[in-house]
C-alpha positions in Angstrom: 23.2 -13.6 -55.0 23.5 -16.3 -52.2 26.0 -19.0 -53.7 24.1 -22.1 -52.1 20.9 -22.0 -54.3 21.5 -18.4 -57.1 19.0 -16.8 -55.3 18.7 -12.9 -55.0 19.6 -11.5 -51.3 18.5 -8.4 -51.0 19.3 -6.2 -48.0 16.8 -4.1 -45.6 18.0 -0.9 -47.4 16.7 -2.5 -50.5 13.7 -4.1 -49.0 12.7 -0.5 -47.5 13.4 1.0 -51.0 11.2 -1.3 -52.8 8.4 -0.7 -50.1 8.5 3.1 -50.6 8.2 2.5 -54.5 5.4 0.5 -54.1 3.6 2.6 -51.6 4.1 5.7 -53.8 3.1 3.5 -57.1 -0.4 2.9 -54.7 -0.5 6.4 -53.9 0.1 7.9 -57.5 -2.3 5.3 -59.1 -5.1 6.8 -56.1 -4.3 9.8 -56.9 -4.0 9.4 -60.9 -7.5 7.7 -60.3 -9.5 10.9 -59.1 -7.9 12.9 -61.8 -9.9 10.5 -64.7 -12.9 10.3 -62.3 -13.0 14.3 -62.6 -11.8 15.1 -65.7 -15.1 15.5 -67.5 -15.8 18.7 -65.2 -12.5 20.0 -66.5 -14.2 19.4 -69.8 -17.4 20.8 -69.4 -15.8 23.4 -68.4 -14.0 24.0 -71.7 -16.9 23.2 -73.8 -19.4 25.1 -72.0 -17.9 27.4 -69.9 -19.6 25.8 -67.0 -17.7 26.5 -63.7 -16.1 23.6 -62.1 -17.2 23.4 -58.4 -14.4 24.3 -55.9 -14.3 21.5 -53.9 -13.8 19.3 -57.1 -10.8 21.5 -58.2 -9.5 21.6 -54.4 -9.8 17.3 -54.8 -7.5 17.8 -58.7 -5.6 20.1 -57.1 -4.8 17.8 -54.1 -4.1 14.5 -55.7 -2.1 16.7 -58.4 0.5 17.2 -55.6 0.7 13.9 -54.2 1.7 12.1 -57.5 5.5 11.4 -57.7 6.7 10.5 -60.2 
């Protein structure tokens, strides 16, 4: 806290950390966003037995692995 007017100071480290949060909040809610868009092949699939197209489960499969949580 700067002692002239209570405000926060942060530092670059902290700057930089709160950058990479948010950038990985963008990325996760992108990724998190395909899942939903996609999930009704996952349950067709289940229901019907339908076969979910490859490139659809290559897209899950993808965004799956860049969610960090």
């Amino acid at each position: 806290m700067s002692w002239l007017d209570n405000s926060i100071v942060e530092t670059k480290a902290e700057k930089d950390a709160y950058e990479a949060k948010r950038a990985q909040g963008a990325i996760n809610q992108e990724a998190m966003d395909c899942l939903a868009a996609t999930d009704w092949y996952i349950l067709r699939a289940m229901d019907s037995g339908e076969i979910v197209p490859s490139d659809i489960r290559l897209a899950r499969s993808a965004a799956r692995e860049r969610i960090v949580i």
